[in-house]
N, C-alpha and C positions, 0 to 999 in steps of 0.2 A: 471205359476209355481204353484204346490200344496203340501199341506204335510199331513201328516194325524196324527193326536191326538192320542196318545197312550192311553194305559188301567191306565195308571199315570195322564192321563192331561199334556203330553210332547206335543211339536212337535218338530220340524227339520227344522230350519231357512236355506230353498234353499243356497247352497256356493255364488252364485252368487249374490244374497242379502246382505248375511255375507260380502261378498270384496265390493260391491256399499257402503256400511253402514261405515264400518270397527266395527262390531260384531268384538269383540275374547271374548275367555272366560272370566267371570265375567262382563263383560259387563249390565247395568244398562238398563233394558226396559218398558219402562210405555202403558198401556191400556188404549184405552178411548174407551168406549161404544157408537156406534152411532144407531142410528134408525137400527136395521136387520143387523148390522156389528158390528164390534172392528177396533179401528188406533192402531195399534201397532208405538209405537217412540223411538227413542234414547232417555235415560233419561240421567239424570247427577247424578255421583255417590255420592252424597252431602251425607255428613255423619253427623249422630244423634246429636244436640249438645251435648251427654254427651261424646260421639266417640272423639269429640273435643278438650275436656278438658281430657281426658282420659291424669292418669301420671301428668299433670302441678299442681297435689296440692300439698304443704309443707306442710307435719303436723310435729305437734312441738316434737310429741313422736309415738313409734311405734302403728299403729292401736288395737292391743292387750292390751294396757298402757290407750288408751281411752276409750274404751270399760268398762276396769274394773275401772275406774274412775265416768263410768256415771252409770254402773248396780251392780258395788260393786265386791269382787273378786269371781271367778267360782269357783264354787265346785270341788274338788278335784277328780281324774278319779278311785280312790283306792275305790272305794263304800262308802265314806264317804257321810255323808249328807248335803243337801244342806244349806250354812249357812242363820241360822234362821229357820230354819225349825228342829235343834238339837232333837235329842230323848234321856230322860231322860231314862237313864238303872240303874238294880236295880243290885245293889251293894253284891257279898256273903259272 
């Protein structure tokens, strides 16, 4: 069986490969470089550990609440300026 390498860097995993295998879509594939070849292998879809924890943290207030607690509150979106940074305007 052969495939050919698209103008992408695709190919086309032969069906009869894909059902020996069981390939379906999203399917997990790892490369090893051998001496003048590549192994192509089933990988395992092992997810990132932050994929992990992803959702299981409790925070005690909304993300938005901490944020302005550790960098101070945002400057307003009305073109006001940034505070501490205030511009002293002259008075007529």
């Amino acid at each position: 069986m052969k495939s050919i390498i698209s103008s992408k860097g695709q190919i086309t995993i032969p069906a009869k490969v894909r059902e020996k295998l069981g390939f379906v879509p999203g399917t997990v594939v790892r490369f090893q470089l051998r001496e003048g070849s590549a192994l192509l292998r089933k990988g395992t879809p092992g997810l990132h550990p932050v994929d992990q924890l992803f959702g299981r943290l409790k925070l005690p207030k909304p993300v938005d609440a901490l944020l302005d607690e550790m960098r101070g509150p945002r400057p307003r979106a009305s073109g006001a300026s940034p505070a501490g940074s205030a511009r002293k305007t002259k008075t007529r």
